[in-house]
C-alpha positions as CSV (number, residue, x, y, z in Angstrom):
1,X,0.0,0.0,0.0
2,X,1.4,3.4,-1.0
3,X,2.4,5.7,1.7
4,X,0.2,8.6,1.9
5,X,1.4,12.0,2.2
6,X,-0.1,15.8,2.1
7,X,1.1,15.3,-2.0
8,X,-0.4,12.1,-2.8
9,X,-3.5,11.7,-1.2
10,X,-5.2,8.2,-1.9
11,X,-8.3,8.8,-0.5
12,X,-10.6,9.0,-3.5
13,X,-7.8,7.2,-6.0
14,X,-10.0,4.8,-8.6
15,X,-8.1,1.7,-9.3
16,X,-8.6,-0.7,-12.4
17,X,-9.0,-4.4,-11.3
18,X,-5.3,-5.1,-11.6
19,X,-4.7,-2.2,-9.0
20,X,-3.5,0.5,-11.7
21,X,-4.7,3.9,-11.2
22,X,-7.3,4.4,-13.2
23,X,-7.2,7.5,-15.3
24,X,-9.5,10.1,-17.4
25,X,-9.6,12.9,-20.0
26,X,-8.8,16.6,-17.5
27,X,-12.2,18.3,-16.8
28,X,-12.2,22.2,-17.3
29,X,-11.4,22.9,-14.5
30,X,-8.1,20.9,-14.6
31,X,-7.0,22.4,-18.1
32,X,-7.5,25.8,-16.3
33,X,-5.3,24.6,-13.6
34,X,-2.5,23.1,-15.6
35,X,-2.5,26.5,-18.1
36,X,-2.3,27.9,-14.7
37,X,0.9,26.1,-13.8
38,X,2.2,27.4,-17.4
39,X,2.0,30.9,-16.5
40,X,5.0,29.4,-13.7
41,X,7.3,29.2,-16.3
42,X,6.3,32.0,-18.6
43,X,9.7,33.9,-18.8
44,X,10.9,36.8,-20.9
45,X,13.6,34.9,-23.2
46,X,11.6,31.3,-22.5
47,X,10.0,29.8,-25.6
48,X,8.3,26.2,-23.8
49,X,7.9,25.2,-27.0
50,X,12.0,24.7,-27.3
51,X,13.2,21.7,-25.3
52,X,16.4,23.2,-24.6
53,X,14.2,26.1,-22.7
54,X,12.4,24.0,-20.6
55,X,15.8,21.4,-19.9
56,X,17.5,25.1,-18.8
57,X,14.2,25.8,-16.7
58,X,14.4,22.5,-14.8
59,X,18.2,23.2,-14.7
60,X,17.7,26.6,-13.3
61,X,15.0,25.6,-10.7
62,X,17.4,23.0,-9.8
63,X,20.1,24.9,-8.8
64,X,18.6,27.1,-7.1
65,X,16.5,24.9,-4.9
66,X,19.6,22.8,-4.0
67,X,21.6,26.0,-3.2
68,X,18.9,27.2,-0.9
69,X,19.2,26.0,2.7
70,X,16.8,23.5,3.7
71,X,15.5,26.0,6.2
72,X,14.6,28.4,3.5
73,X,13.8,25.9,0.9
74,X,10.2,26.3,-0.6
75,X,7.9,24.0,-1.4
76,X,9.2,22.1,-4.8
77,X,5.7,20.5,-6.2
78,X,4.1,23.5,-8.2
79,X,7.6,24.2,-9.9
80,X,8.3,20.4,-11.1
81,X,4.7,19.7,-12.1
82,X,4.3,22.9,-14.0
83,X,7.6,21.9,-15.3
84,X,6.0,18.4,-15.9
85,X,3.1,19.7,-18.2
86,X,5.9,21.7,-20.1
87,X,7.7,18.3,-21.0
88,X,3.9,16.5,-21.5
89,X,2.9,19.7,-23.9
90,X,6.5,18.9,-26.1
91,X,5.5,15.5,-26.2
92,X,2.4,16.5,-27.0
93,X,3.6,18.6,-30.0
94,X,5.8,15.6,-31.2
95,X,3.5,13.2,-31.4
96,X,0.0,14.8,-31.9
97,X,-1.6,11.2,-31.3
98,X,-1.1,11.6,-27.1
99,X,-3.7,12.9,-25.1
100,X,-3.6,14.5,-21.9
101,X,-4.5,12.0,-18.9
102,X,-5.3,12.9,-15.5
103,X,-5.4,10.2,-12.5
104,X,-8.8,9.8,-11.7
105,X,-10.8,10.8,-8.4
106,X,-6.9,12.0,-7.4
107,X,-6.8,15.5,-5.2
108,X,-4.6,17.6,-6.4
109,X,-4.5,16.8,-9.9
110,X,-1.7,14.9,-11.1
């Protein structure tokens, strides 16, 4: 059984017969959320359509978070999912055939 934590709450998580999550096209209110998580990353001199941009992004972030005392550390899960969508959306754009996926009945969205 997965460990539960504040970021991966399992209390409404569907599961398949075989125990895989179970997962679902993003309602409208998660597509607002994840063009939300975009605006994270929206930089003057960023094009997240480039792959080298958004590999410099995670770089950057990187960096920084690991040369920020853990004391003063924030927290790292908006950063690396909006930085998550950016790599799904240049999937996306290379091979048109994908479709977005959420986890169903899973608070937040993931």
């Amino acid at each position: 059984m997965a460990h539960r934590t504040e970021h991966s709450p399992e209390g409404d998580l569907r599961r398949a017969a075989d125990g895989a999550p179970m997962l679902e096209e993003p309602n409208p209110y998660q597509l607002v959320w994840m063009e939300e998580l975009r605006e994270l990353l929206r930089v003057p001199g960023v094009d997240l359509t480039i792959p080298e941009h958004v590999e410099r992004l995670f770089v950057d972030w990187c960096c920084r978070w690991h040369a920020t005392t853990p004391a003063e550390r924030w927290d790292p899960l908006p950063s690396l999912t909006a930085l998550g969508i950016a790599v799904g959306d240049l999937l996306r754009a290379a091979r048109p055939d994908l479709l977005w996926r959420v986890v169903a009945g899973c608070s937040p969205t993931t």
